[in-house]
C-alpha positions in Angstrom: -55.8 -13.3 -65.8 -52.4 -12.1 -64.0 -54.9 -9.3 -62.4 -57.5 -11.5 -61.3 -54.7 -14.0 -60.0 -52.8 -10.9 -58.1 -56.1 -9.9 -56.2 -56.5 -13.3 -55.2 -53.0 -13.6 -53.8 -53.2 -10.7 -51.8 -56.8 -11.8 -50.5 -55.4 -15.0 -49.6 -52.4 -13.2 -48.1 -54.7 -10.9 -46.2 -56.9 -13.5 -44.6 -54.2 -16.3 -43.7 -52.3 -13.5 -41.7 -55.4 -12.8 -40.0 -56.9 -16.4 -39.2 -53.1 -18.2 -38.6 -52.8 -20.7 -36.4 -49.9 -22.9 -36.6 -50.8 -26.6 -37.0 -48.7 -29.6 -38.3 -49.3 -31.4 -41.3 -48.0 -34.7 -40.0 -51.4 -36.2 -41.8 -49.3 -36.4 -45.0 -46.7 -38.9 -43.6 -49.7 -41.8 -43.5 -50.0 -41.3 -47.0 -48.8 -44.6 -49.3 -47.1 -41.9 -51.9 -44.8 -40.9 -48.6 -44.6 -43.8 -46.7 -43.3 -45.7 -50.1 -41.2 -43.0 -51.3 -37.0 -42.9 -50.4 -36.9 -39.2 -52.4 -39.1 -36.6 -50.9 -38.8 -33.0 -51.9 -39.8 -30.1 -49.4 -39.7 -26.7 -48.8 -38.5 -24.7 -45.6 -41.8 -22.8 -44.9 -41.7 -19.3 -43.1 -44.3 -16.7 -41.8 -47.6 -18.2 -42.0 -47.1 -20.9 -44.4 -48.4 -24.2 -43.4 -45.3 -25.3 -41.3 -43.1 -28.3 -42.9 -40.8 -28.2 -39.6 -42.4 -31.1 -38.5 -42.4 -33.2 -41.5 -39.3 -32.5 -42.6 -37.9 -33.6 -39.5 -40.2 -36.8 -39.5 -39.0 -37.3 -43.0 -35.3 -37.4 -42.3 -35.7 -39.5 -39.1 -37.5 -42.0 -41.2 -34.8 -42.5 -43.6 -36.0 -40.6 -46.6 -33.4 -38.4 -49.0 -34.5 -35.2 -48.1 -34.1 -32.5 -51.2 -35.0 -28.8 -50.5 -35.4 -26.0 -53.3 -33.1 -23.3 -54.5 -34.0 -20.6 -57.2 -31.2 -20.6 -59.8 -32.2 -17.8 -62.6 -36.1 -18.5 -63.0 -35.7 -22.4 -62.2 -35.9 -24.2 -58.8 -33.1 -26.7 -58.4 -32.9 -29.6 -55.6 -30.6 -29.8 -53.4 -30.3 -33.3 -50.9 -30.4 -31.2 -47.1 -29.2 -33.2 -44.0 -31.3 -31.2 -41.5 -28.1 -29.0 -40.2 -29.8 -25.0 -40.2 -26.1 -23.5 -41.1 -26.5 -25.7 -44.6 -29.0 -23.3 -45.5 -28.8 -19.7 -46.5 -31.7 -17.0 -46.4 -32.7 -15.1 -49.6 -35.9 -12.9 -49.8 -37.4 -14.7 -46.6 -36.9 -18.3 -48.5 -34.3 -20.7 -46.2 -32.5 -22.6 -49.2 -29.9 -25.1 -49.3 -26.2 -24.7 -49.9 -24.4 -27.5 -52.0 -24.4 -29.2 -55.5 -27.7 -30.0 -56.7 -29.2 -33.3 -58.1 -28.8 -34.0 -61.9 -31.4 -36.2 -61.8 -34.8 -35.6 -61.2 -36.1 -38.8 -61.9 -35.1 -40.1 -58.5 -37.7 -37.5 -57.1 -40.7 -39.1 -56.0 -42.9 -37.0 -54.0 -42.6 -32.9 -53.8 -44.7 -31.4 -51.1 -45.6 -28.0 -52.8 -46.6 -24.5 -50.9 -49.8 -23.1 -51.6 -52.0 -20.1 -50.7 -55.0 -21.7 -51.6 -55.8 -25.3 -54.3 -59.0 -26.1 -56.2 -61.2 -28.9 -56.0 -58.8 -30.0 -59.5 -55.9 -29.4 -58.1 -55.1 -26.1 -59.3 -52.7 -23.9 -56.5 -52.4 -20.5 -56.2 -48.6 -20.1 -55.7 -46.9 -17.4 -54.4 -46.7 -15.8 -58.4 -43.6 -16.6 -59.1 -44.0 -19.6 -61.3 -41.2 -21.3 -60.1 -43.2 -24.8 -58.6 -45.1 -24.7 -62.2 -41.9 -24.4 -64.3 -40.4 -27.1 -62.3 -43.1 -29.5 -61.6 -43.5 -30.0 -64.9 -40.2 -32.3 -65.4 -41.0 -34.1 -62.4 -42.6 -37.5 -62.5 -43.5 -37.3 -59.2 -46.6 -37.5 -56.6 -47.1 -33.8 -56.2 -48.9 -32.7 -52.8 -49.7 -29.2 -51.6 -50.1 -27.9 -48.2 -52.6 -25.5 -47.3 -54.6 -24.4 -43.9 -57.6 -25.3 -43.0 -60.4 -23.4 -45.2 -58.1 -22.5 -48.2 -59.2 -25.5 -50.1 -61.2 -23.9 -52.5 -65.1 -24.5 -53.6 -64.5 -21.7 -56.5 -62.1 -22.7 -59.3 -58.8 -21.0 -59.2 -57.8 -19.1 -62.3 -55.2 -21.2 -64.0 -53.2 -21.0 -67.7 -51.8 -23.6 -70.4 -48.5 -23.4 -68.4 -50.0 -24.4 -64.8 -49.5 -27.7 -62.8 -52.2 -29.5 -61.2 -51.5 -31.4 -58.1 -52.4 -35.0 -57.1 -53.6 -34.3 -54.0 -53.6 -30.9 -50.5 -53.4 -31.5 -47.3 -54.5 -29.8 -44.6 -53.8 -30.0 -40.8 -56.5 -33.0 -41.0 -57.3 -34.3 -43.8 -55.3 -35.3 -47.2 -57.8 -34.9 -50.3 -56.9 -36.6 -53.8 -57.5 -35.1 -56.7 -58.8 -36.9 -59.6 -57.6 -37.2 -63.4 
């Protein structure tokens, strides 16, 4: 399965260089999960990765605790980010925040996930890391990817024991719920 899930990466590498146009994702902020929620963890996007600029900023101007990823070993840990760029530091192409992390999870309550593409049950392919599925998996959280337009898959996405299904994508347009 790590073949089959390596081709696809690089397919859905290959055609979201090739078809990106940068959008926001500003459709996620109506959602009750976010609007409700005081602990929202993100990601700093890069290259052609839906962008997260603009909710992010939208987050942080609404009030919400903002938390951005670090990798620490194999594990992601969260740490609360104020918005200032020279809080973060630049490893592998990944922005990532600089300071103490949160001990407890529990007070996450929404993590907006990156994605190459998601499934119609809320299966991602990630960037093959792992580190979202080992993480998301202690998090009792709503759990939201962001894809492009057209990477919300009709096919089902190869997926093991050890993989996380979302709650919901979002696209430039349109926020899709997934359902258990």
């Amino acid at each position: 399965m790590t073949d089959q899930k390596a081709s696809l990466r690089d397919r859905a590498r290959r055609e979201r260089s090739q078809k990106f146009i940068p959008s926001n994702f500003n459709v996620i902020l109506k959602a009750p999960e976010i609007e409700s929620a005081t602990t929202i963890a993100s990601y700093i996007s890069y290259e052609h990765e839906p962008s997260t600029v603009e909710i992010n900023e939208a987050l942080m101007k609404a009030g919400k605790s903002l938390l951005l990823p670090r990798i620490n070993g194999d594990q992601l840990e969260w740490v609360h980010w104020s918005g200032d760029p020279s809080a973060l530091t630049i490893k592998r192409k990944i922005s990532e925040p600089i300071g103490a992390p949160i001990s407890d999870l529990s007070q996450i309550q929404v993590v907006i996930v990156p994605a190459l593409r998601i499934d119609q049950s809320g299966y991602r392919l990630g960037q093959g890391g792992g580190y979202y599925d080992r993480a998301l998996v202690s998090l009792n959280a709503w759990k939201i990817g962001l894809v492009h337009a057209g990477e919300l898959s009709s096919e089902v996405l190869p997926h093991e024991a050890h993989d996380v299904a979302l709650d919901a994508a979002a696209t430039p347009s349109v926020v899709v719920r997934f359902k258990r």
